[in-house]
Structure formats: C-alpha cells, structure tokens
MIGU-277907 format. One record per residue (C-alpha): residue number from 1; x, y, z. Coordinates in pm, 1 decimal, always signed. Layout:
<site resi="NUM" xx="X" yy="Y" zz="Z"/>
...
REM end
This chain:
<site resi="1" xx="+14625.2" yy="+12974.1" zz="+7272.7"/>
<site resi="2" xx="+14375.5" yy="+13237.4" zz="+7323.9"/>
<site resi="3" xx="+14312.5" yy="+13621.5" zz="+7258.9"/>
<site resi="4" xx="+14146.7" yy="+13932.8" zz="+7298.9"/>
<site resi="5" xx="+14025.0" yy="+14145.7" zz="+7040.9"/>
<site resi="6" xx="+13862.6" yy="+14527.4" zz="+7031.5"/>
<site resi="7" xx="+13751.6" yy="+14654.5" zz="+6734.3"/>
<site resi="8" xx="+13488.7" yy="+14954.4" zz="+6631.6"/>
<site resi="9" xx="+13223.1" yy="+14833.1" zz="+6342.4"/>
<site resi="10" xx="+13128.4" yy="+15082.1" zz="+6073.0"/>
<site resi="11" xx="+12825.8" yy="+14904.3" zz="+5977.6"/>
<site resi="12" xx="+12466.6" yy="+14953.8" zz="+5886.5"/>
<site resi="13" xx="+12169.8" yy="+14871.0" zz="+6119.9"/>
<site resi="14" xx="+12211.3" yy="+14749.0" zz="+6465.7"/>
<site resi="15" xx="+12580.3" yy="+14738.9" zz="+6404.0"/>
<site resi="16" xx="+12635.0" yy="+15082.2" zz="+6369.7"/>
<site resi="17" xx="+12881.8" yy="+15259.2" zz="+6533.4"/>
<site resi="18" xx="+12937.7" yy="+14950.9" zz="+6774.8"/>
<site resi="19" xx="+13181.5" yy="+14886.5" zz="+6995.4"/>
<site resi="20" xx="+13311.0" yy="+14526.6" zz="+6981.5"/>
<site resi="21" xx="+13524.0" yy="+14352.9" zz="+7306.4"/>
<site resi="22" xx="+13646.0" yy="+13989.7" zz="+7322.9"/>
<site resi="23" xx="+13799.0" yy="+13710.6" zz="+7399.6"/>
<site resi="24" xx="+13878.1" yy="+13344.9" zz="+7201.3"/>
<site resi="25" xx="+14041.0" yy="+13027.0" zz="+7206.2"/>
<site resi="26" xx="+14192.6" yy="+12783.0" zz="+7038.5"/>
<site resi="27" xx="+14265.5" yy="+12412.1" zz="+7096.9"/>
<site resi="28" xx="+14480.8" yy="+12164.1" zz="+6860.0"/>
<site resi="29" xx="+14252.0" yy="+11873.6" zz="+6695.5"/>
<site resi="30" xx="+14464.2" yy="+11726.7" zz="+6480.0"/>
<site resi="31" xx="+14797.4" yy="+11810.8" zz="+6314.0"/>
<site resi="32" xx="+14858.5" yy="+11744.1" zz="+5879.4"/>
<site resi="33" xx="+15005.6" yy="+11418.5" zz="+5817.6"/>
<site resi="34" xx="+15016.2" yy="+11209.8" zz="+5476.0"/>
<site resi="35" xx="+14680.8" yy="+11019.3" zz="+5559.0"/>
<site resi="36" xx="+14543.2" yy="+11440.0" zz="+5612.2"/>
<site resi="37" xx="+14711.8" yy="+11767.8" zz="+5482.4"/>
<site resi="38" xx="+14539.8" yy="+11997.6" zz="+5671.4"/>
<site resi="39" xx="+14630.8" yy="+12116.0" zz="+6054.9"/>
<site resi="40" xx="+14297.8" yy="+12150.0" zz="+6185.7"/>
<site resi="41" xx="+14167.8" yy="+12367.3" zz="+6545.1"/>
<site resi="42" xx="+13869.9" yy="+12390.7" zz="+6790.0"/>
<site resi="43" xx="+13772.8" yy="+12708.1" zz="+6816.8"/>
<site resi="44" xx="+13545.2" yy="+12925.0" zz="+7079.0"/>
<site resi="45" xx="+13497.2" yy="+13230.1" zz="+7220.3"/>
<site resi="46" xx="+13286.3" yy="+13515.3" zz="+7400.9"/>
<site resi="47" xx="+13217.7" yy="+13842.5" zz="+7296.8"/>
<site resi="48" xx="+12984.8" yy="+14151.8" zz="+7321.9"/>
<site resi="49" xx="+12896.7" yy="+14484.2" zz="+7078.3"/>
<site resi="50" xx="+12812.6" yy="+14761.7" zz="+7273.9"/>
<site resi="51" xx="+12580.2" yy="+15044.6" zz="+7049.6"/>
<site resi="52" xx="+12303.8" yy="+15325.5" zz="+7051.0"/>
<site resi="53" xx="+12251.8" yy="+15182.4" zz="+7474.9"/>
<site resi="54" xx="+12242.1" yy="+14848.0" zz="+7314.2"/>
<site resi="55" xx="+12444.8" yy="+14571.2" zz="+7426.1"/>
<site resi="56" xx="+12442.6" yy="+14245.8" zz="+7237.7"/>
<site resi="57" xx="+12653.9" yy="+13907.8" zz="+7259.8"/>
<site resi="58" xx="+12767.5" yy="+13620.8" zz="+7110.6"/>
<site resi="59" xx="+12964.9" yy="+13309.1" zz="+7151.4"/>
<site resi="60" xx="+13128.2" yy="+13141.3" zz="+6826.1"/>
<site resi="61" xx="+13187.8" yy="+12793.4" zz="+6821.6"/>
<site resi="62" xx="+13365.0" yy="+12628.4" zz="+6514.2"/>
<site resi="63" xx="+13684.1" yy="+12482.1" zz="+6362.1"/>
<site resi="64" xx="+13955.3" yy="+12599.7" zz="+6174.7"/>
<site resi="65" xx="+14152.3" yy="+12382.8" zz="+5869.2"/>
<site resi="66" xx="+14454.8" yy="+12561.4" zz="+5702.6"/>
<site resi="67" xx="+14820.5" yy="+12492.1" zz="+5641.0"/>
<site resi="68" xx="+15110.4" yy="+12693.1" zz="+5682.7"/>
<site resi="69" xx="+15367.6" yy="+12745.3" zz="+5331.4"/>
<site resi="70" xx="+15709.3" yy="+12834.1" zz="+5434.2"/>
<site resi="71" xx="+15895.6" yy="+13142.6" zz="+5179.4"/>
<site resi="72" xx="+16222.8" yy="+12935.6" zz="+5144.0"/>
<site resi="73" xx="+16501.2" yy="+13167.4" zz="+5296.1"/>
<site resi="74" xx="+16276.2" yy="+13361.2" zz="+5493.6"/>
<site resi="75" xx="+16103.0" yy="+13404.8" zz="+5852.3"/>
<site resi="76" xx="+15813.5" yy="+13468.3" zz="+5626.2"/>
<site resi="77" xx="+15497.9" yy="+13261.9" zz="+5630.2"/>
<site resi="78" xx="+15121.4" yy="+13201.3" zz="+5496.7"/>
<site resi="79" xx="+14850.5" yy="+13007.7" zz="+5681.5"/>
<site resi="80" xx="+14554.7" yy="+13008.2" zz="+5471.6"/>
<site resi="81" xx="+14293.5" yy="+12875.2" zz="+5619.3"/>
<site resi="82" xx="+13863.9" yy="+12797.2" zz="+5610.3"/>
<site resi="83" xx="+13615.5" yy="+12801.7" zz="+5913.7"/>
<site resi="84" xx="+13279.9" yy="+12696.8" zz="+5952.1"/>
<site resi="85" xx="+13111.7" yy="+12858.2" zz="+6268.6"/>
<site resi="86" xx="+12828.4" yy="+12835.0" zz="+6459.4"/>
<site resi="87" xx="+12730.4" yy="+13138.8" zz="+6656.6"/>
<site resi="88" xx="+12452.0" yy="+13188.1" zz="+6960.5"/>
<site resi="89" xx="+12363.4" yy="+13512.6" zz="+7004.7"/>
<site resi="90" xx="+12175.4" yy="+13712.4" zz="+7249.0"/>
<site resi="91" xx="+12083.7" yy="+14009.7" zz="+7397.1"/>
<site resi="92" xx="+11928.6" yy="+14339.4" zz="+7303.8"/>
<site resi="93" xx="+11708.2" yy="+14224.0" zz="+7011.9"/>
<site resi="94" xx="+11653.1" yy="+13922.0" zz="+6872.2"/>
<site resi="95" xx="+11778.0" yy="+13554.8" zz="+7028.8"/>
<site resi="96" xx="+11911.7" yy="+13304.6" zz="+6795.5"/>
<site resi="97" xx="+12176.3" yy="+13141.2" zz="+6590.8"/>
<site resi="98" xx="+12455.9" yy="+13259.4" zz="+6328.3"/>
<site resi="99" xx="+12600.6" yy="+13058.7" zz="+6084.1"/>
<site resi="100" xx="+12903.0" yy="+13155.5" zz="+5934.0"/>
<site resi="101" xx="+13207.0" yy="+13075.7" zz="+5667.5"/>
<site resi="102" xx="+13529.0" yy="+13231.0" zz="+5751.1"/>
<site resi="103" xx="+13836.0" yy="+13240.0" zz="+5510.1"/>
<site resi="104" xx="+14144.9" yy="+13382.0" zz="+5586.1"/>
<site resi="105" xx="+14481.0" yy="+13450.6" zz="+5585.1"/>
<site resi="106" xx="+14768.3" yy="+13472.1" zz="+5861.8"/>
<site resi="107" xx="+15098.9" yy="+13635.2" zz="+5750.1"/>
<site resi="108" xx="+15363.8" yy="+13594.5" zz="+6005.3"/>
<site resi="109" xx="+15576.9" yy="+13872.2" zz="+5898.8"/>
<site resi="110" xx="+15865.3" yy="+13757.0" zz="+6202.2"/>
<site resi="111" xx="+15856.3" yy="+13485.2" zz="+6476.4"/>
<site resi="112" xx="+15604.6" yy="+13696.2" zz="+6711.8"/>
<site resi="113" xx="+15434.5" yy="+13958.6" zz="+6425.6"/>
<site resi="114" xx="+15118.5" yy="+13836.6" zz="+6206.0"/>
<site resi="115" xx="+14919.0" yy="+14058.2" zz="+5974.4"/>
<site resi="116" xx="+14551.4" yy="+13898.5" zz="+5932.4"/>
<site resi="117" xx="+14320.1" yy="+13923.1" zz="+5658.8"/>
<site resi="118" xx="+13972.4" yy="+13778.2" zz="+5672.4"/>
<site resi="119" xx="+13632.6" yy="+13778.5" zz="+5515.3"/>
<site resi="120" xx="+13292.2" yy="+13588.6" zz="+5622.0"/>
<site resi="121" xx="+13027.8" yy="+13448.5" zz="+5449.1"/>
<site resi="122" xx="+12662.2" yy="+13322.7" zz="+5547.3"/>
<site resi="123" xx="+12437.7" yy="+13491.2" zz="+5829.2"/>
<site resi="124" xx="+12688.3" yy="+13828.4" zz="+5879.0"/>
<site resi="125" xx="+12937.4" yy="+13932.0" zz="+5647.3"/>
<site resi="126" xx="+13209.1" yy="+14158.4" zz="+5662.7"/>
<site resi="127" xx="+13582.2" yy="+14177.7" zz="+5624.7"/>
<site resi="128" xx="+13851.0" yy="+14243.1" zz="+5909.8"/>
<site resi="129" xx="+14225.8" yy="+14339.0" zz="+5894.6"/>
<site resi="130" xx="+14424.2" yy="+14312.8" zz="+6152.1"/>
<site resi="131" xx="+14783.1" yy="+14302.9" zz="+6356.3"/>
<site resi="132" xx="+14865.9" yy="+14060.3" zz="+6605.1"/>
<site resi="133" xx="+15141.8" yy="+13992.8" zz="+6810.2"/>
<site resi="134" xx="+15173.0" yy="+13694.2" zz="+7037.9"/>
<site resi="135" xx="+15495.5" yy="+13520.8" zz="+7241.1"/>
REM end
C-alpha cells in the first residue's frame, strides 16, 4: 500500500513553520505465525519540508513489527506497533543520516477509517496525530 501525507510542523529551529509533503510505502515481509507473533513490513518513502526559502528532504527506510487485537463484537481494532528507521537526508543545510525509533498506534475505528497516534525517538523527535482513510 502506499500514501501521501501533508502536514505543517510547529517546531523550533530549521523546522519552524515548515511545510511538510509526501509520499510512502509499504511492502508485506512476513505475516505472525506460531514460530513468530509479529506481522512485520518494509517500509520507504520520499518526502520534502519546505521553510524560511528553505527546502530540505528526506527518504526513510525501515521496518515495521506490530499486531493487530480484535475488540470482540466490534469493527474496532488496535495495531500497535515499533519501527526502527533509517533516514538520508539532504538539502538546504547539512547532508547526512537520521536514525530513528517509531512507536505507534493504528485504531481502525470502521473497515476504511483509522485514527493514528505516534511518537519518535533517536535523531528527531516529535509526536503526530492523525486521520486516515484508505479503500
């Protein structure tokens, strides 16, 4: 599957007041089974932060291990999940490489509705919210 994000970053330094625009991907590794109870995702994608006549970009690369729980008798569901990412950067400012933690949650709150909740750890930090709605 893949998606695009835009987003506006209230941040301090370089970040601030940026504009963000992108695009990711994800590809299927390996499904849980008894022998490994986590489904687990190749992720990638492009994007670019736009600030002050700045324009910087990056391109994570990493993978994603979480599990869906079921609510019994409802369309509701949880994917927690961890991901490890690896991030070249470049652009305005200085060239090099991010590494990252993310931990999340999905909440699929109906068949085609998520709300997302994430934080990172490591080289940035932050926290995002957000909707997402996908066929």
């Amino acid at each position: 599957d893949f998606g695009l994000r835009a987003a506006y970053l209230d941040g301090s330094g370089n970040s601030s007041g940026a504009l963000g625009l992108g695009i990711d991907g994800r590809a299927t590794l390996v499904r849980h089974s008894e022998q490994f109870p986590l489904d687990g995702s190749l992720t990638a994608g492009f994007g670019a932060l736009f600030s002050n006549d700045n324009s910087h970009f990056l391109i994570p690369l990493g993978i994603s291990l979480g599990r869906e729980v079921l609510l019994e008798g409802s369309e509701v569901s949880f994917t927690p999940y961890v991901a490890p990412v690896i991030t070249p950067n470049f652009g305005d400012g200085p060239d090099d490489i991010l590494l990252g933690l993310g931990l999340g949650v999905d909440i699929a709150l109906s068949k085609s509705f998520d709300a997302r909740v994430s934080g990172a750890l490591g080289d940035y930090d932050g926290v995002g919210i957000g909707l997402a709605w996908h066929k």
